[in-house]
N, C-alpha and C positions, 0 to 999 in steps of 0.2 A: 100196499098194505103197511101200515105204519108198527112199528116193532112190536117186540114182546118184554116186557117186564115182570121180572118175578120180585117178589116180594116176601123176603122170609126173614129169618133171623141164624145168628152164628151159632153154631153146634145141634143145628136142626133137624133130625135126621129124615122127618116129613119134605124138609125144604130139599135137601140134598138129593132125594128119593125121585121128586116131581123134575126138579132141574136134570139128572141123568134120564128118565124117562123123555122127556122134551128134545134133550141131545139127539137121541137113539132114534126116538121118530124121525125131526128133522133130518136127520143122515141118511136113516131109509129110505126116504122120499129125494134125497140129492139136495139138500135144500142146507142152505148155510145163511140163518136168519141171525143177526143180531139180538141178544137178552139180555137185557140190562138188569143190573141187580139192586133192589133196594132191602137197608136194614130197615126191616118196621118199627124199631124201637129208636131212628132215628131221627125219628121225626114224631113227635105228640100226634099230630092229629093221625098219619097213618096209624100209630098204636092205636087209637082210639076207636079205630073203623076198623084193620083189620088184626091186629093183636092175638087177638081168641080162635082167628081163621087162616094161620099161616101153614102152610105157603099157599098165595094169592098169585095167579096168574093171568094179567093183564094183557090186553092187545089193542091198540090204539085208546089206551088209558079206561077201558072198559072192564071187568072182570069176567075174563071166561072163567075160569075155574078157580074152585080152592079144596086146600088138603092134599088131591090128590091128581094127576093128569087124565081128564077125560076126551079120551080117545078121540068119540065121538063129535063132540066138539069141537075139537081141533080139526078135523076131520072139516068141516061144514067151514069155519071160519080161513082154512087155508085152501079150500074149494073158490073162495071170494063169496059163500052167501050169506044171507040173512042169520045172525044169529042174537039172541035174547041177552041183553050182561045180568049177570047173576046179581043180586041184592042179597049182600048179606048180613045179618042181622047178630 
């Protein structure tokens, strides 16, 4: 399974929300995954795509979730199944 990247910005209190939620699962389950952290205001085009939808939570560069941790999702995608990347507009 190729990592996780979250994507938020500083003083975020969404971003910070989703990242400790992330922690707390992964721990649950024994699981000690690497998250790598991107500023979206550091880069133009991230701003540009995900800016308005922070924090974005990526797994082998796809967007499983944003705003908020879905459970669910997580769920499915650390299962190893099939799951949809969100398009966000």
């Amino acid at each position: 399974m190729s990592g996780f990247e979250l994507i938020g910005r500083a003083r975020c209190g969404l971003c910070d929300e989703l990242h400790q939620a992330l922690l707390a699962e992964l721990a649950r389950r024994g699981l000690t995954l690497a998250i790598a952290y991107t500023d979206v205001d550091s880069d133009p085009e991230l701003a540009r795509r995900f800016g308005w939808h922070v924090p974005v939570l990526r797994l082998g560069g796809a967007v499983l979730c944003a705003h908020r941790l879905d459970l669910g999702r997580l769920e499915i995608a650390l299962a190893g199944q099939h799951w949809e990347p969100l398009e966000l507009r």
